[in-house]
C-alpha positions, 0 to 999 in steps of 0.5 A: 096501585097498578103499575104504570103501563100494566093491562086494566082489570077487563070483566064480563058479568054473568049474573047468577040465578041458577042453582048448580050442585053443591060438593059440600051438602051434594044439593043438586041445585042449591048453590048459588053464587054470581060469576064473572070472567076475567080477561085480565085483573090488576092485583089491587082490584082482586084484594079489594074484590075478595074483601067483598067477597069474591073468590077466584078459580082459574079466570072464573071469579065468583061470589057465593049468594050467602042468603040464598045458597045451601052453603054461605061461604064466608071469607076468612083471613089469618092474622099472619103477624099474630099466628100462633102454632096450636098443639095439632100444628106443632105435631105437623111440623115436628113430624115433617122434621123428624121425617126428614132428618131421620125418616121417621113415619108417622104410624097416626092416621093423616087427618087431612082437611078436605078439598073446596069443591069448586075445583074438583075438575081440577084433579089431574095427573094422579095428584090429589087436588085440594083447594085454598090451604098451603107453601114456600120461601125462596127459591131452592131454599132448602129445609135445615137443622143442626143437632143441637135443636133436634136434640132440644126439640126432641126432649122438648116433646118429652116434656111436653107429654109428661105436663100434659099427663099430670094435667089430665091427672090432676083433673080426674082428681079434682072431683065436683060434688053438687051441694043439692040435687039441682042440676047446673045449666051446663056451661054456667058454674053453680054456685053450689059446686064445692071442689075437692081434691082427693088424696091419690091412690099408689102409683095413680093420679097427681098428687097436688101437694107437690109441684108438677112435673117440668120440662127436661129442657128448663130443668137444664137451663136453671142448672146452667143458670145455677153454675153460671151464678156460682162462677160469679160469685167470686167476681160480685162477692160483697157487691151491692148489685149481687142480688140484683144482677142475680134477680136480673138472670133469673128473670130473663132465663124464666122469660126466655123459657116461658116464651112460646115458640114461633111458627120460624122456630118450626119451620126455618131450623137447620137440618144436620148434614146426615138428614135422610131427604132433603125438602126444597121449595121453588117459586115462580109465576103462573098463567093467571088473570094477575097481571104481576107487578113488581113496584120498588115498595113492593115483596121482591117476588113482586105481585101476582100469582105463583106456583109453589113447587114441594120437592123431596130428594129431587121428586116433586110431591106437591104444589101449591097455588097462590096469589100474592096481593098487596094486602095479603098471600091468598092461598088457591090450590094445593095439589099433592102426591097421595103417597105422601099423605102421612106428612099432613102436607095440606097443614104444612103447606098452609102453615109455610104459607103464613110463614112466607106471608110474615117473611113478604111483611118485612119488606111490604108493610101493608101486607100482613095478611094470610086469606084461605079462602071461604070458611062454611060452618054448615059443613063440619069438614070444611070448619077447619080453617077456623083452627088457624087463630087469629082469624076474621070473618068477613060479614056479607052485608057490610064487608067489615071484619069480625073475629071469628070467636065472635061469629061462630055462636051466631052460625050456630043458630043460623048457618047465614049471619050479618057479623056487624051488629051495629043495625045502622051499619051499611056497605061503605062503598056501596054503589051511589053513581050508576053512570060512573061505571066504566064500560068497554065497548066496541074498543072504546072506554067509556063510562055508563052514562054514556054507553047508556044513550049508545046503546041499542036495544033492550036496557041492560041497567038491572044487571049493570046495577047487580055487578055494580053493588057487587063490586063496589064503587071503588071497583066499578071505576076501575075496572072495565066491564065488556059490553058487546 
């Protein structure tokens, strides 16, 4: 999908046989991966070369040896259309509004998601530096709320705390008694558990007789329900389609309330006109191997890669990195103010992002993916990324994606894995014509074949055949591998 006229994608392969130290497991030798330069990358050959794999820092574009490295790093895309905010999201988010509206500080220690070593050079200008995870809508856009909404949401987290203790009551009154003095394999039922729920102490535990607490905020919605019927049934009064029209309105009100609520609802909500800061977001390009492109299907930001800059009441406190692919937003850096830790802004940037992703759908169809980067069971920290659900992992031997409920019993009982489990399966674009390969010498384009038969001294078909599998066929053709 390059545009007409744009630079093509120009590499130099280095290959990858030496181990360098690892910033997860601190190995001083065990990471290994293949790595490339690139001198300019259109943005379709960087989506399909993620889709195989690679990762890029800076121009330095790089694909992780999963079989051979201490830590297989996996590629992990986010649903973006389907994305539901977890319990922990929703805390994120809830506490940047409330910050924001009335300077409320979170007194709950931050639990940030730490950074991706492969940039840890990075670290400049006092902001701490913490890769692939984070961002922004459109330029100067500031973040609102009206006063009806806060009020909802705040009694909304009322509710919300009440349910959730007479759940937690509920369960510690429901006692399992086993029937025999055989122990159940843990995770299985026994089919000698009998259940029994005991009558609860005075001011103690859930009674289950009755029905659980429910949210301040339906309880509203049926009286205003309640009324609302009762002010028509003068007007339907002795109508046949009374019941129904009633059956109707109870209906949608129980579907409206039950509907969970969107990423947008969090985070595109109107502040009041007294909110105590003011959080506004401005995009723009940034010097990248991207060549950007703006063709008239394509987001109105066009393609590339920007900077995402968080600004709080005129003060910049975080920026972000991404690359905005025809397929995809892969998030790449984010750098921030550490006095401003307690908001979480590693989540909310990274939940901001997939909001962008799904406003970028609107108008380019094709993309509706949101990439952070590589997810790496072995190291506990980085799992994280893997409470961003619905969420695939990319199987290093076949490149097909898997949902990642699916990988992790795999990683448990080995931290490399081939998700695909159809044993016949092979790389669709694996390498079929070595000779097809596009080569740059000497100012001339020309494929392999050819440059093969020009070429003086030793051959160097090993490595063009390991950056060609790497790569892909697909890529191979397009993009221009330099030989000198």
């Amino acid at each position: 999908m390059a545009a007409a006229g744009s630079s093509p994608t120009i590499v130099e392969y280095f290959g990858g046989e030496d181990g360098y130290r690892c910033g997860y497991c601190k190995n001083e030798s065990g990471n290994l991966s293949h790595g490339m330069w690139a001198h300019s990358m259109t943005v379709q050959d960087y989506q399909d070369l993620i889709d195989r794999g690679w990762r890029r820092s800076g121009k330095y574009v790089y694909k992780p040896i999963m079989n051979q490295t201490c830590c297989p790093q996996y590629t992990i895309r986010c649903q973006a259309l389907r994305f539901q905010t977890s319990k922990s999201h929703k805390k994120v988010l809830k506490k940047m509004l409330k910050f924001i509206s009335k300077g409320d500080v979170s007194k709950a220690v931050s639990e940030e998601e730490p950074m991706d070593s492969h940039v840890e050079d990075a670290v400049s200008c006092g902001f701490v530096h913490r890769s692939e995870s984070h961002v922004s809508e459109a330029e100067l856009t500031p973040l609102n709320e009206d006063h009806t909404d806060r009020v909802e949401k705040e009694d909304e987290d009322k509710g919300e705390t009440k349910e959730e203790v007479n759940v937690k009551k509920a369960e510690l009154a429901s006692l399992q008694i086993p029937g025999d003095k055989d122990a159940a394999v843990p995770g299985e039922p026994s089919s000698s558990t009998k259940t029994v729920h005991a009558p609860p102490k005075p001011g103690k535990g859930a009674d289950l007789s009755k029905p659980p607490c429910r949210k301040a905020k339906d309880i509203r919605k049926e009286r205003k329900l309640q009324k609302l019927l009762q002010n028509q049934r003068c007007t339907l009064e002795g109508s046949p389609l009374q019941a129904e029209h009633q059956a109707l309105l109870l209906q949608n009100s129980k579907s409206t309330a039950n509907q969970p609520k969107s990423i947008e609802d969090f985070i595109f909500v109107p502040l009041p006109d007294d909110a105590l800061h003011k959080l506004e977001f401005t995009r723009f390009l940034c010097d990248s191997p991207l060549e950007a492109e703006n063709p008239p299907n394509g987001p109105d930001c066009g393609y590339g890669s920007f900077h995402q800059q968080y600004w709080l009441d005129g003060k910049i406190i975080a920026v972000g990195v991404i690359d905005i692919l025809p397929y995809c937003v892969s998030s790449v850096y984010l750098y921030y103010d550490p006095d401003y830790s307690f908001l979480s802004l590693g989540v909310y940037s990274a939940l901001r992002e997939i909001a962008f992703t799904r406003q970028l759908h609107e108008k380019a169809p094709d993309l509706c993916f949101y990439y952070m980067g590589f997810y790496i069971h072995s190291c506990p920290k980085m799992r994280y990324k893997g409470q961003y659900r619905p969420s695939d992992l990319l199987c290093p031997e076949t490149y097909v994606w898997t949902p990642i409920e699916q990988c992790l019993p795999l990683l448990e009982l080995s931290k490399y894995s081939r998700f695909n489990q159809d044993a016949k399966a092979v790389d669709e674009d694996g390498i079929k014509e070595l000779g097809r390969v596009r080569v740059l010498h000497k100012r001339t384009i020309m494929p392999y074949s050819v440059y093969k038969k020009r070429r003086k001294g030793p051959s160097d078909e090993a490595s063009v055949q390991q950056y060609a599998s790497l790569v892909g066929q697909t890529c191979s053709e397009r993009m221009l591998l330099f030989r000198s």
